[in-house]
C-alpha positions in Angstrom: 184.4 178.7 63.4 180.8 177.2 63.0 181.5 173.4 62.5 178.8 172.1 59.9 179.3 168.7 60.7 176.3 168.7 62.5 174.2 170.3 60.3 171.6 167.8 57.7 172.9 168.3 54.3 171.1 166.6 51.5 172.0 166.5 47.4 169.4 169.4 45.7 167.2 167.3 43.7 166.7 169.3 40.3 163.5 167.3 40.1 161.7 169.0 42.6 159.9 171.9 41.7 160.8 174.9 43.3 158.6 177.2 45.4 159.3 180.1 44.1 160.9 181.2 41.0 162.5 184.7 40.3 162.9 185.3 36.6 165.2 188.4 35.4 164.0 190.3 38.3 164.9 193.7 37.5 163.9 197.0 40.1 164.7 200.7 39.5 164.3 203.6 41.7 164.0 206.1 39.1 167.6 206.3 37.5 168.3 203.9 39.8 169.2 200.2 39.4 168.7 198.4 42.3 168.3 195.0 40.7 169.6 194.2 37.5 168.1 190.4 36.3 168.3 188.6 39.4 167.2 184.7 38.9 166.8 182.7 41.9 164.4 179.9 43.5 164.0 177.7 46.8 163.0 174.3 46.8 161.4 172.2 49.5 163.6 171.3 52.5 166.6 173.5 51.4 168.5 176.2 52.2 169.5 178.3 49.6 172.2 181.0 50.7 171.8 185.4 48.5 175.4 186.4 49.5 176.9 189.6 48.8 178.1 192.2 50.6 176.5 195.5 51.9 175.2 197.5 48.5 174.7 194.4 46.7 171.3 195.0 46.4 169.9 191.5 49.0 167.7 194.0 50.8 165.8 195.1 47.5 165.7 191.6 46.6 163.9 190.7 50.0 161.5 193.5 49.7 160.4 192.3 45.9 160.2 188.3 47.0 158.3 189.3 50.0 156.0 192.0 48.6 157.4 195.3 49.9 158.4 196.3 45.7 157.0 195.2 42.9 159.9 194.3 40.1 159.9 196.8 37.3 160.7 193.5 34.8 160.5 190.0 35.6 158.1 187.1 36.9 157.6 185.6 40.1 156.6 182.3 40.2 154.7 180.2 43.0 154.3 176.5 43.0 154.4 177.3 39.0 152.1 180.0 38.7 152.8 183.2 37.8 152.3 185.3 41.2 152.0 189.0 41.7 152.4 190.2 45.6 150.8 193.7 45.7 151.4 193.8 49.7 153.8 191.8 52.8 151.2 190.6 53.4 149.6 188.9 49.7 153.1 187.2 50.5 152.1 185.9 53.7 149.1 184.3 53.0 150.9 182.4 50.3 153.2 180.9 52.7 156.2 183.7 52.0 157.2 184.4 55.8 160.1 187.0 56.0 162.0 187.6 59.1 163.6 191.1 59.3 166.5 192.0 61.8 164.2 194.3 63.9 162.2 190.7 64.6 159.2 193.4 64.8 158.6 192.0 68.6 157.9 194.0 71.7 160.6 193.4 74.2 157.9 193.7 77.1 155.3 191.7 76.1 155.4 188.1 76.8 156.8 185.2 74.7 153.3 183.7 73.6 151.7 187.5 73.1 154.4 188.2 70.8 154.2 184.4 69.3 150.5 185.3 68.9 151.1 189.0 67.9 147.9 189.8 65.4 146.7 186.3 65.2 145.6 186.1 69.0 143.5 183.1 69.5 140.3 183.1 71.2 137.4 181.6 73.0 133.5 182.5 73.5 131.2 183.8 71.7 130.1 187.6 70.3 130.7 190.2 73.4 132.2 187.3 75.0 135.0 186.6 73.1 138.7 186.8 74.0 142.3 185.9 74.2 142.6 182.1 74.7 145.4 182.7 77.0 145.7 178.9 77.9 146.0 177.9 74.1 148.2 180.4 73.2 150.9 179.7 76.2 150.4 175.6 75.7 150.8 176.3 71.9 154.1 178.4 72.3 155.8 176.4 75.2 155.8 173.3 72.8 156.7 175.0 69.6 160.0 176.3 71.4 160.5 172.8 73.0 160.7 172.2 69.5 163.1 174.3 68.5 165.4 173.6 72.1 164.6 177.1 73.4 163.8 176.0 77.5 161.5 179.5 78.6 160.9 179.9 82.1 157.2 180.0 81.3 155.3 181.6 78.7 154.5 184.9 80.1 158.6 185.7 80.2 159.2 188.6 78.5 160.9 188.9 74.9 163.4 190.9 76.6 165.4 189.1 78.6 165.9 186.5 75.7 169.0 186.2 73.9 169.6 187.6 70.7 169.7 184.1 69.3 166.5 183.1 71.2 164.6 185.9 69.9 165.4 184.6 66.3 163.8 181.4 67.2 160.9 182.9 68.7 160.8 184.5 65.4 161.5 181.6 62.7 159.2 179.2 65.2 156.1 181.3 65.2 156.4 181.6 61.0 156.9 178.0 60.7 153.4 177.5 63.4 151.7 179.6 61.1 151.8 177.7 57.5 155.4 179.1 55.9 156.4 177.1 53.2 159.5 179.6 52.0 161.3 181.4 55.3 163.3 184.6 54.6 165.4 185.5 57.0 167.6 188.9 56.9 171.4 188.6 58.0 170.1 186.5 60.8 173.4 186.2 62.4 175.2 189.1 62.0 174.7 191.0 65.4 175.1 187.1 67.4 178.2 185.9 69.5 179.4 182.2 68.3 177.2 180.1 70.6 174.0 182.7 69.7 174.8 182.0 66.2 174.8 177.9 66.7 171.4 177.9 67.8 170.0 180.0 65.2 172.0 177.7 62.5 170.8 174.3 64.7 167.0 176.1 64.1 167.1 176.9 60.4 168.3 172.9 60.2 164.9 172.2 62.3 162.8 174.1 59.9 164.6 172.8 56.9 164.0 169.3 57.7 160.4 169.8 58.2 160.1 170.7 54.3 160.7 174.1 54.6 163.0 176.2 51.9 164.6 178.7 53.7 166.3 181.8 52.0 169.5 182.8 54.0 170.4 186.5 53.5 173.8 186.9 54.8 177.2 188.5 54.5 179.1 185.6 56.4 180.3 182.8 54.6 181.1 180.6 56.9 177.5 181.2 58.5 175.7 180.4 54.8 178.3 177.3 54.8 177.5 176.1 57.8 174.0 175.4 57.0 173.9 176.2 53.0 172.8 173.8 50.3 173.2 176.5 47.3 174.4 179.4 47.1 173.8 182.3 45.0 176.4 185.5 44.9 175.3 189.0 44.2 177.2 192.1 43.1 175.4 195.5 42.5 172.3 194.1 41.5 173.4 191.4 39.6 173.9 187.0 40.1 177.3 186.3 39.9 176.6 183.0 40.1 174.8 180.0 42.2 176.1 177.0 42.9 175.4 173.9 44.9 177.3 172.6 48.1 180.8 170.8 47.2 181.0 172.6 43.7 182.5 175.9 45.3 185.4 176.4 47.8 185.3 178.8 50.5 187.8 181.4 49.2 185.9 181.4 46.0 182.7 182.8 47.3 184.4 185.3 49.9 186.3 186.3 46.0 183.0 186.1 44.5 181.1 188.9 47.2 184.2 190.5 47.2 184.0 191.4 43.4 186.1 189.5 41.9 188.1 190.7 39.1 187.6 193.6 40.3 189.4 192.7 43.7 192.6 191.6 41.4 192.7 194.6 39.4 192.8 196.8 42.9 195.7 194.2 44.4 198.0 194.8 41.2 197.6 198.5 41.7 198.4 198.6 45.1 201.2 196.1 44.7 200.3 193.4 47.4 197.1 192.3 48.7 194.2 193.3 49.8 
């Protein structure tokens, strides 16, 4: 079990303006309903936990926020203004940074290359111009430092980093490059425990640097661990969001787990489930 003792937890101040605001955010597929008036917002310096379990529609909702979809209803809002992302990348360049389970790294490329993957610093002029290899390896040495990842050296390949350490490769280089909101996707779900610590000690490094990070996950005890709200979804739909201290554990695992639903299927099968 993750102990959150360790972890900065401080009260949501409903005074601060969020981030980003998703109003009714509805998305069909055709006949299909993949999101059904989903609300939800991040504020600065706060985690902010989508639960709900596989089906529950968190991966459609992380492809509208970050501008993979477009919602076939409902506003987007950033820093207050209405906000249409026609592309990942319109996203991006607002600050929007989302961090997928494939990490979209190259396990045998180097640490800083793959820090540095598109955005490649440089030096010289015209024909003259190339990779600032120097730059980029002082630049990603202290941003892990940051973040307690120890590398060998820069040029140490993606690939024979942990699991964990790759996540913080990837959550470091967003932070580095200007995210104010940080989406990350069921980070923990393929880490042992101690993998799992470090990527929860890094989201509480990002989050105290003003950050809002949106935790996708399945695990409660991970989104507990490090969670400040928490927002339940069910086949397309909020269940419900609420802030740390106002909801027990058992409650949100009933939540994701449907619910009423869940005690109609116990008293049918006489016992529990």
């Amino acid at each position: 079990m993750t102990d959150d003792s360790k972890f900065h937890h401080g009260a949501v101040d409903d005074k601060v303006a969020p981030i980003v605001q998703m109003q009714d955010i509805q998305k069909h597929f055709g006949n299909i309903i993949a999101l059904a008036g989903v609300s939800f917002d991040i504020r600065p310096g706060e985690c902010h936990c989508l639960l709900g379990d596989n089906g529950a529609g968190k991966s459609t909702f992380i492809k509208t926020m970050s501008g993979v979809h477009q919602p076939t209803h409902g506003k987007i809002l950033f820093e207050g203004k209405p906000m249409s992302f026609a592309t990942p990348r319109d996203s991006m360049e607002a600050g929007i940074a989302t961090v997928f389970q494939d990490l979209a790294m190259i396990p045998l490329m180097s640490v800083a290359r793959n820090f540095f993957m598109g955005r490649e610093p440089t030096k010289g002029r015209g024909l003259f111009k190339r990779f600032d290899v120097e730059m980029a390896n002082d630049i990603t040495m202290t941003e892990m430092r940051k973040m307690g990842i120890n590398l060998r050296g820069p040029d140490q390949a993606v690939g024979t980093l942990s699991g964990g350490e790759r996540q913080t490769v990837a959550i470091a280089r967003a932070v580095y490059f200007g995210a104010k909101v940080l989406i990350l996707d069921e980070p923990t779900s393929a880490l042992g425990v101690r993998q799992t610590s470090n990527v929860l000690a890094t989201i509480d490094k990002v989050r105290k640097q003003g950050v809002g990070v949106v935790f996708i996950s399945h695990n409660v005890r991970h989104a507990l661990a490090v969670g400040d709200r928490f927002t339940v979804l069910n086949r397309g739909k909020t269940l419900g969001t609420a802030k740390r201290g106002e909801i027990t554990p058992e409650e949100l695992q009933d939540l994701m787990a449907g619910g009423q639903e869940l005690a109609q299927l116990e008293g049918s099968l006489g016992g529990t489930v």
